[in-house]
N, C-alpha and C positions, 0 to 999 in steps of 0.2 A: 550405514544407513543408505540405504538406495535411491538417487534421485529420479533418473530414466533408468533407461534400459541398460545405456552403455557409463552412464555418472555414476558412480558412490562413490562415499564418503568414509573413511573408518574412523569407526567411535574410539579410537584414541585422541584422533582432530578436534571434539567437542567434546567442552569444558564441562558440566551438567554440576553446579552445588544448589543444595537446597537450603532455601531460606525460610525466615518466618513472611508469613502473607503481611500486609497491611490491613488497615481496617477493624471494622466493627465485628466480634465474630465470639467474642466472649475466652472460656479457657482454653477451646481447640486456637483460635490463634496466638493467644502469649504462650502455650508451652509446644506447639507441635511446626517443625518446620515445613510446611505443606507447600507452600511456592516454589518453586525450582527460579533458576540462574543458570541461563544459559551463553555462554560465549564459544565463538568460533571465529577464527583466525583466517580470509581471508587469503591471503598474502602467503603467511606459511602452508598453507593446505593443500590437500594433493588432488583439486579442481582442476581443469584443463583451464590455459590460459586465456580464453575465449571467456568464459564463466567468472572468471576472478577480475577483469577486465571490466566487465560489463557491472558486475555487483559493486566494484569501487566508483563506477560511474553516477551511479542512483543517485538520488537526494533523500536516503531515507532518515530517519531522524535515531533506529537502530545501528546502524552502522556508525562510529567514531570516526574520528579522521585518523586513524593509525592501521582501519582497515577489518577492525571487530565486529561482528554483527553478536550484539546485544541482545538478548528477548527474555522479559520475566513475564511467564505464565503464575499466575494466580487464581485464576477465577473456579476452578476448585476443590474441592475440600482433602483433595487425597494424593498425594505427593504424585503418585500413579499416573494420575488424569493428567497432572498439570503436567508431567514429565513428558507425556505420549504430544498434550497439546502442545509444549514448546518446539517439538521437535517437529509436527507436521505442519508448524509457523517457520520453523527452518527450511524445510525441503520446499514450500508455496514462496518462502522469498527467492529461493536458489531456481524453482522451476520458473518462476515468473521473468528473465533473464534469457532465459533460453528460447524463447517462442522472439523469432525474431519481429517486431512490428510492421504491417503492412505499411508501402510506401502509399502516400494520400496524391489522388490523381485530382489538380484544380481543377472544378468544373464550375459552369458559368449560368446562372438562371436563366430557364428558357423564357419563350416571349408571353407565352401566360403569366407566368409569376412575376415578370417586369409590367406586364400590363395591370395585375393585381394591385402590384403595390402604389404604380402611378394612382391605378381610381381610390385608395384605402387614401394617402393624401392628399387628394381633392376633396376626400369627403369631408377629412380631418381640416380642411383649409376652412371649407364651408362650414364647419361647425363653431369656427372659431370666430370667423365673419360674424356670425348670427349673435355673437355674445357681445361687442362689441357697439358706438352710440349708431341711431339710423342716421344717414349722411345730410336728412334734408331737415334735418334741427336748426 
């Protein structure tokens, strides 16, 4: 499976058994196993160390703590689809890793928008005033 240009993956790395789906679905779901089961093996795989690094770093809720990225495609009907989806849910988690994040440069409100927000609390002050008993009760 090709992830860039210079990444792939070989399909002996990923796991693919098919399962029965979940849900409501009538006889196609109790007798036909349409869902697919997908696992891949971080750690053992033949990703550059850069990739493997970054993917055990995530907080995703696919990934186990032994370093597996998990994905059941279900949603539908034809082992086919689900197979094609689970795998291009693989290659968007493995691509997603690889764009390194822009570093965030702190910038500091200029003097319009400090000025804005000083008048928006005065208004807020004064509004709050007016709710309040008159002083000369």
């Amino acid at each position: 499976m090709k992830i860039l240009q210079n990444v792939e993956i070989p399909d002996d790395e990923i796991e693919l058994k098919g399962i029965r789906a979940q849900g409501s679905g009538g006889q196609n779901v109790n007798k036909v196993s349409s869902a697919i089961h997908c696992r891949f093996d971080i750690r053992r795989s033949s990703l550059p160390d850069f990739y493997k690094q970054r993917l055990l770093a995530l907080t995703d809720s696919r990934i186990s703590r032994d370093g597996v990225i998990v994905i059941k495609a279900q949603s539908h009907r034809s082992q086919e689809k689900n197979r094609r989806d689970c795998l291009e849910r693989l290659r968007e988690l493995i691509r997603s890793v690889a764009r390194t994040p822009k570093k965030r440069i702190p910038t500091r409100p200029g003097k319009a928008a400090r000025r804005r927000r000083i008048e928006s609390k005065t208004r807020q002050g004064a509004k709050k005033r007016l709710r309040g008993k008159p002083k000369d009760w």
